[in-house]
Structures are given as structure tokens and as C-alpha cells.
N, C-alpha and C positions, 0 to 999 in steps of 0.2 A: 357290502358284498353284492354283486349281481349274480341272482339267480336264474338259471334255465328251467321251468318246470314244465312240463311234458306230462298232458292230462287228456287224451282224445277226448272222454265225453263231458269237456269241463261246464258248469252251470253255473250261473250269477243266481241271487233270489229272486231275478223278473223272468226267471225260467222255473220251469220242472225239474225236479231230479234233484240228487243230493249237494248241499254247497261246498262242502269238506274244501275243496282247494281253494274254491274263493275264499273262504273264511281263512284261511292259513298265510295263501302268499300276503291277505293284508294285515296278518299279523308281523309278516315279516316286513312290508313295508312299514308298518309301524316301529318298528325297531330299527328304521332308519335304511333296506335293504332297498334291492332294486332285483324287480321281479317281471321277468318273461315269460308269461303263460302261453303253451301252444299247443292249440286243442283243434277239432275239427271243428266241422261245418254243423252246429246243433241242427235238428228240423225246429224245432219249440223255440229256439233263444239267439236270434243273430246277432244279437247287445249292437246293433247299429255303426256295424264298424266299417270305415271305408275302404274300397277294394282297390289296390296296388295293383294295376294291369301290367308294372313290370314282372314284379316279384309272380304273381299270379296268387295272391291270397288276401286278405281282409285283415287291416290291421290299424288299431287304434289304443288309446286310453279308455279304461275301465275302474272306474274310481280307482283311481293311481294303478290299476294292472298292465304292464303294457299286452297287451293279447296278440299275439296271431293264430288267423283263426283259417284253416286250408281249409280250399273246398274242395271236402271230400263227405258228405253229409253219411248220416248212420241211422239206420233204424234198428230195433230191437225185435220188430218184423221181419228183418230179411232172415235170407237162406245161411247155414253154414258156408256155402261157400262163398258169398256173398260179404258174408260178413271178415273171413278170413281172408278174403282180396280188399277190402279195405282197411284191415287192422295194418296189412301190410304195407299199402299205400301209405298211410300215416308214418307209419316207422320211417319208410326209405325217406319221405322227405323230409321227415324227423334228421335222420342225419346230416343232410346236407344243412340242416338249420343249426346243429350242434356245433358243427364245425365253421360253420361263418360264425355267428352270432357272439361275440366276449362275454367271455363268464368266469363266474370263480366257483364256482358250485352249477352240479347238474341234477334235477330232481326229476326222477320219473316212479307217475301212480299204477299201478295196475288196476282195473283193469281196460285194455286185452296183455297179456303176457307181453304183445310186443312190444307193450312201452320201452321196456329197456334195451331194445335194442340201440339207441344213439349212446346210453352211456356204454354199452358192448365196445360199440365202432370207435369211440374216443380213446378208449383204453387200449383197443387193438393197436390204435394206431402211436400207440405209446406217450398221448396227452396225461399228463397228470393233474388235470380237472378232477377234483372228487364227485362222487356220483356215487347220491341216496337212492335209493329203489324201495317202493312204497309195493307189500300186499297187501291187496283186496282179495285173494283165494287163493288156494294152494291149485295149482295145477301142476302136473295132469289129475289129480288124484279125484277133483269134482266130475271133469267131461267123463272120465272112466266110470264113477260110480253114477252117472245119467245115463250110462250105456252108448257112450260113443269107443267103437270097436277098431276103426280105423287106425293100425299100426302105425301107419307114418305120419299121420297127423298127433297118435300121441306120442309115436319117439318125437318129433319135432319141438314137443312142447315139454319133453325132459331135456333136451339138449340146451333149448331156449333156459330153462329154467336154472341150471347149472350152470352155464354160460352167466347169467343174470347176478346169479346168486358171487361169484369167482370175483367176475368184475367188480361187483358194488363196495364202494369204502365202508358203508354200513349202510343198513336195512330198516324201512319202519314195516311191522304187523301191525294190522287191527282187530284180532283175537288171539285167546292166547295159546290154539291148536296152529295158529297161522306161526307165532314167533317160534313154536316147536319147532314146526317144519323146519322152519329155515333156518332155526341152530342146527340140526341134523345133517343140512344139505350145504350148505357154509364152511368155508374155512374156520378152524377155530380160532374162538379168540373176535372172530369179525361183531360191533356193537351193532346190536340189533333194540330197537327200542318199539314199546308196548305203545299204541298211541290207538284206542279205539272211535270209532265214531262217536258224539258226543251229539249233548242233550244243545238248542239254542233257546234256552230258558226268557231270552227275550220275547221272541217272537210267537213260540207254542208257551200256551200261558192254561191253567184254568180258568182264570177270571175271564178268557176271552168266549166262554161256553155259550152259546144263543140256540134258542129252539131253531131245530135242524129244515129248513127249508129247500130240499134236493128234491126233483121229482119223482113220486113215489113214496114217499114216509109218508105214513100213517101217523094221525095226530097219538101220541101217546104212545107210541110205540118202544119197544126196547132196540137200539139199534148198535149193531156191532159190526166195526169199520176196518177194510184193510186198506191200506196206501200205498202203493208201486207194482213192481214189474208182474205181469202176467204169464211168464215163462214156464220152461218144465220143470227149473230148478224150485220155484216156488207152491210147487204141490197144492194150487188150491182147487184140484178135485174132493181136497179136504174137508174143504168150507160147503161146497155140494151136497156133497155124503148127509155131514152136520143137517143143511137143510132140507136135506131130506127126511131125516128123521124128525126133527121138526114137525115140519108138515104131515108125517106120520102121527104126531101126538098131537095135531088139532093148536100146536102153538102161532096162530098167527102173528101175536102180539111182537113179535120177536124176527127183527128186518136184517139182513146182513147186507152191506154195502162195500164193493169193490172197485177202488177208485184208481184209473191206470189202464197200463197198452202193455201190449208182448204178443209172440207170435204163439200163444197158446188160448188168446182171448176169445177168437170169433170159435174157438170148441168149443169155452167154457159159454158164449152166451148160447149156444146150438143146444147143449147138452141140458142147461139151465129150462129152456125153452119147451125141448124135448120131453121133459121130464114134470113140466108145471108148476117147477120152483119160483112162485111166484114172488115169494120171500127173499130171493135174492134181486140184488138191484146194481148191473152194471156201469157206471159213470165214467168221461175219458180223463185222460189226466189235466190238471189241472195247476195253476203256478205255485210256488212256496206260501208265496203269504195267503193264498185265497185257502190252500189245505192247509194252515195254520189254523184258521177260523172251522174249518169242519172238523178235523180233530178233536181240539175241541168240545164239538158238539157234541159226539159221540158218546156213548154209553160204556163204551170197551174195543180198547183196539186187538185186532187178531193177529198175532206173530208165528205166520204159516210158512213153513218148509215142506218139501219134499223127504221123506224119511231115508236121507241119506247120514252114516254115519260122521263122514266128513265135515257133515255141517253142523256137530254138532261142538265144536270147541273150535270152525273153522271161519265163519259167520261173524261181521258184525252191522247189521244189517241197520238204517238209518229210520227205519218205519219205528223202529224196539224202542229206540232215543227221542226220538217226535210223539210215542204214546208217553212216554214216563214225562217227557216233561209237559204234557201238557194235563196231569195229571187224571191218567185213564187204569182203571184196571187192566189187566193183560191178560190174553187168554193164548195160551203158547202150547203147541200139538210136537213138538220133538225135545229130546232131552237135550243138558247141554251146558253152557257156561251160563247162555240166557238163564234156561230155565228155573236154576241153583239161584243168579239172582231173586226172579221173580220168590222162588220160596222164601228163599232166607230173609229175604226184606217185606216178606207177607201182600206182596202187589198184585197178585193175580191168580188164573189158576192156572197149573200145568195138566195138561192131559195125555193121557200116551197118544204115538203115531195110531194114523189107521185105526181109529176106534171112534167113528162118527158116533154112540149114544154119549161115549165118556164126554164127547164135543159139546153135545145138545144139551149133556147134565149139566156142564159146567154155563152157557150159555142161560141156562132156565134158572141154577143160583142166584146168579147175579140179577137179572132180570127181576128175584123175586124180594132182593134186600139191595133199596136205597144206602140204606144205613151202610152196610158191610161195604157196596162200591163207593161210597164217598172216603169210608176207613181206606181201603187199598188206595185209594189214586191219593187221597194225600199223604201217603205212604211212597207212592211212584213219584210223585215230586219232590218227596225229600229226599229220594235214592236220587233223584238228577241233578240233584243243586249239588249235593256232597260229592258226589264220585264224578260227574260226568259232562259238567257242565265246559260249552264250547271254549271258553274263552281261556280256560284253564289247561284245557288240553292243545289249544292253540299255541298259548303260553311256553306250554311240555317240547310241542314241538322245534318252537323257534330255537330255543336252550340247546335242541339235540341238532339241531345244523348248524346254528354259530357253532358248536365245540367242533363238530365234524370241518366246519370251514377253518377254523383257528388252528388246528393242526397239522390242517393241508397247507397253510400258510405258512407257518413253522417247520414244514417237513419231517415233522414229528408223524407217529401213526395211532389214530387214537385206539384204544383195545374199549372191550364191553368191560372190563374195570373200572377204567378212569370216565367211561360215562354208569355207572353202577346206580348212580341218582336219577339217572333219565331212562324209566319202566315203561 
């Protein structure tokens, strides 16, 4: 089967960011597929591909992925509107590449929403190409609850979304307030499959734990690590707050580290600054495997949101999978599907939103019992080997596109019954 997968901000692991698509199309090439990845212009990962000055894009082999890669590069820096003119740009020329390119299946990830629009335009145009559409968040319902107000930019993104949702022969979520949504907004009957971000148990290891050598740790310190975006959606005025209190009670022992870029960052080191949070320690992003090794290192990793309801059964965030399996306590500040893990499998602590002492108690525990953090983390890596490990959820997925491709083959239409084994 040749597949079209459509990933704007796709990542190899000699980049930053999460690998989800790399890890999958080669699962699918492993099963014998043939996979067209077409992603933008990373800044962090150009995987060395050579550029088509007819076509006008960069295009090569990617351990067996074929990539094209538009240049249209992205940062997580730029402006709204900035960013919503090249989500766009991707799309349109997304299309034109849907419709050249031969496929037998069409796979598009969110996010930006407008992934789906090529598999929209195929289907308008009455190809009977099937076309998966992968969420990463429910939209509109995040940008609304971050307080973007602007009408026509969120009808835009209910039309987009129901258009999306109409088109699609079935649907992956990666939580399971996301697979709601989109039974809700779906045709019934359309198979929707559960496939969450997942643990890579090879790479994030605990045995790979080494005394933490970053600039600024303190020998002997207690040190608690977050890993990615610095946005508004990730709330880490939270982790602030935390340190402030801290530093209120004389704990110096106790280092919080923020590893990552976003266009909320240069407040949060202003603010840090401003404020004499010496205890916090900003770092930029860094490649997969080198934040394989600091993870790791780490004392407990921090699983911070914004105290939005959305995110809280809506979320599956790949920092939560990189702490469990690298076997870390987790200290988690919003309720939620996470959260419910972390209790029920006793790995961390949960603490309410917006309550920087509940932060600092929970931070000062751990710090004060070796014993109990080594109980949780190897409690955290036995929740990732069993429920969450990649290769299995890779596994999950191939299953739910060959059936998806085999029926479109058949002419047959698969319903969420006859996939009722793929969750």
C-alpha cells in the first residue's frame, strides 16, 4: 500500500520534537508499505535532503521514508498571524501534492487543523482515496478556552473541523476526551481509533540516569525537569509561582529546570529574573537522544498545563511518556486522564491547578524520600512497558490502516464494529 502522510512539523530523532510519525510510517514500512512523508521546512532538522529546483522543495530517503520537505520553515515563536499564513501555505501546496503523488491511502496528523485539508480537496473532488485524519486537539474548543476571541477565525476552525471530520474514512485520537469529541462531531458509525502517544522504552531508559552536568545545578541538588514547548497553552507561570514559594521557605536545595523554546519563553526568563528565581534554570531545546540522557538524570519530571478544562481528558502530551518511561516520579498540577494514571498506578503526585504551596509540598516530599522516588519511578516504568510502550502502539496503528486500506480496496466500508479491536 502506498501511503501519503501529511505531518507539517514532522521530526526524525536527530531533531527535537516529538517522533510519533517517524516511528509509525516505519512501522509501516516495516510491514512491507510505501510511505510519503510531507512535512515543512523544520528550523532544528533539515535530515539533509536535496533540493528539486524544479519541484521547488527538498526531497529525499529517510531511512526508507520517502520525505518531502516544502520550504516553508515554522517557528513556535511567530505571531498568530504568522503562523496561520503558513499553516495555510502548507495545506494549498499539500494539495497539489495529494493529487499528483499515487496513493492508496491518505494520512493526515494534526496539528495545525489544516492538515486535513488535501484529504477535504480529494474527496471534494470525488477520489475515492481513503483518508485517515489523526487528532492532536480538539479545536476550536483550546484557542477559545486560551481566550482567542476572534469570530471568524474560530468559525473558520469549526467549519475546517467538520469538514475534516465528514470527509475522513476514519479518525485516530490521542486522548480519550479527543476520541469523544470526534464521535460527537462525526458521522455515526465512522471508526475512530484510541492510539495515544506512547512511551520509547529503548531510548528513555533508567539505567541511562548520570549525575546531571547542565549549567547551574548545584552538586547535590533535588532537581525537577520540564521538557518542551514554552507556550501559553502550557502554564508554566506555574512552575514560577512553585519557585517562588520555594525561595520563600529558604529551600534552595531544590532546582527546577525548563528545557525548550516558545513564544512565552523570553517572559518567562524576564519574569524569573525580575523576580530573583534563582532556582529556576532556563535551557534551549535540545535533540531526542541528548534529552534522553537528561531525563534521566532528573529527580522528577513536571507535567504542566495551563488550567484549562479542555486539557484535561483532551491532552496527550509526549514529555508524560518520555518521564514514565524513563522511570521518573511525576508531579502533575491539572486533573485529568493523566492525572487518574499517575494516582492509580502510585507514580507521582498530583496537585490542584493554581496552588503554588500544594506545588512546593509536593516538590519538598519527594526531595525529602529517596526511598518513595525510586518506589514511584519504578512504578512509572512498569506503567510504560505495560500500557504504553511505542512499538506496540505503532503495532496498534499499522492494524488500523491496513483494515482501513483493505476495505477501501474491497469497496466495502469499514464501520467502528468491525474495527471494535483497534482502541
Amino acid at each position: 500500500m502506498r501511503v501519503l502522510y501529511f505531518h507539517q512539523h514532522f521530526v526524525t530523532p536527530s531533531g527535537t520534537g516529538g517522533t510519533r510519525s517517524y516511528e509509525f510510517a516505519r512501522a509501516l514500512i516495516g510491514r512491507g508499505h510505501r510511505v510519503t512523508m510531507i512535512c515543512g521546512q523544520h528550523q532544528a532538522d533539515r535530515m539533509n535532503l536535496p533540493w528539486d529546483d524544479r519541484r521547488r522543495w527538498f526531497r529525499g530517503d529517510v531511512d526508507g521514508i520517502d520525505v518531502i520537505a516544502l520550504p516553508i520553515p515554522y517557528s513556535n515563536r511567530d505571531s498568530l498571524v504568522r503562523r496561520a499564513t503558513l499553516f495555510l501555505r502548507f495545506a494549498l501546496r499539500s494539495v497539489g501534492i495529494a493529487f499528483r503523488e499515487r496513493s492508496d491511502l491518505l494520512f493526515a496528523t494534526s496539528t495545525p487543523l489544516t492538515a486535513g485539508i488535501p484529504g477535504i480537496a480529494l474527496r471534494w473532488a470525488g477520489r475515492r482515496t481513503p483518508f485517515v485524519f489523526e487528532v492532536r486537539d480538539l479545536w476550536p474548543e483550546l484557542p477559545r478556552a486560551l481566550g482567542m476571541k476572534n469570530p471568524v477565525l474560530l468559525g473558520g476552525m469549526s467549519i475546517l473541523e467538520w469538514l475534516s471530520y465528514r470527509c475522513a474514512t476514519a479518525c485516530v485520537g490521542l486522548a480519550p476526551g479527543i476520541v469523544e469529541g470526534i464521535r460527537r462531531r462525526a458521522p455515526r458509525g465512522r471508526p475512530v481509533a484510541l492510539i495515544p502517544n506512547g512511551c520509547d522504552l529503548d531510548l528513555f531508559r533508567p539505567d541511562a540516569r548520570r549525575p546531571l552536568d547542565l549549567p547551574g545545578i548545584r552538586p547535590g541538588a533535588f532537581v525537577a525537569g520540564f521538557t518542551g514547548a514554552h507556550g501559553l497553552a502550557n502554564g508554566l507561570d506555574a512552575v514560577l509561582d512553585a519557585a517562588a514559594e520555594l525561595k520563600r521557605r529558604g529551600r534552595s536545595d531544590i532546582q527546577l529546570v525548563l528545557i525548550g523554546d516558545g513564544n512565552q519563553k523570553d517572559r518567562l526568563v524576564e519574569r524569573a529574573s525580575r523576580d530573583g528565581l534563582d532556582n529556576v534554570l532556563f535551557l534551549p531545546p535540545v535533540r531526542k537522544t541528548e534529552i534522553a540522557r537528561i531525563t534521566a538524570s532528573f529527580d522528577c519530571g513536571m507535567m504542566i498545563l495551563a488550567n484549562v478544562p479542555a486539557f484535561y481528558y483532551g491532552t496527550s502530551p509526549n514529555k508524560f511518556f518520555d518521564y514514565i518511561s524513563a522511570g521518573l516520579p511525576v508531579v502533575c498540577n491539572y486533573p485529568g486522564w493523566l492525572s487518574e494514571l499517575i494516582t492509580e498506578n502510585a507514580c507521582g503526585v498530583v496537585v490542584a491547578p493554581n496552588d503554588p504551596a500544594a506545588f512546593a509540598d509536593a516538590l519538598c516530599s519527594l526531595a525529602a524520600s529517596a526511598e518513595g522516588r525510586e518506589a514511584m519511578g519504578r512504578r512509572s516504568r512498569e506503567l510504560a512497558a505495560a500500557a504504553f510502550g511505542r512499538e506496540a502502539l505503532a503495532a496498534q496503528f499499522v492494524e488500523f490502516i491496513e483494515r482501513i486500506g483493505a476495505a477501501a480496496a474491497t469497496g466495502a466500508t469499514a464501520t467502528a464494529e468491525q474495527l471494535e479491536t483497534v482502541r
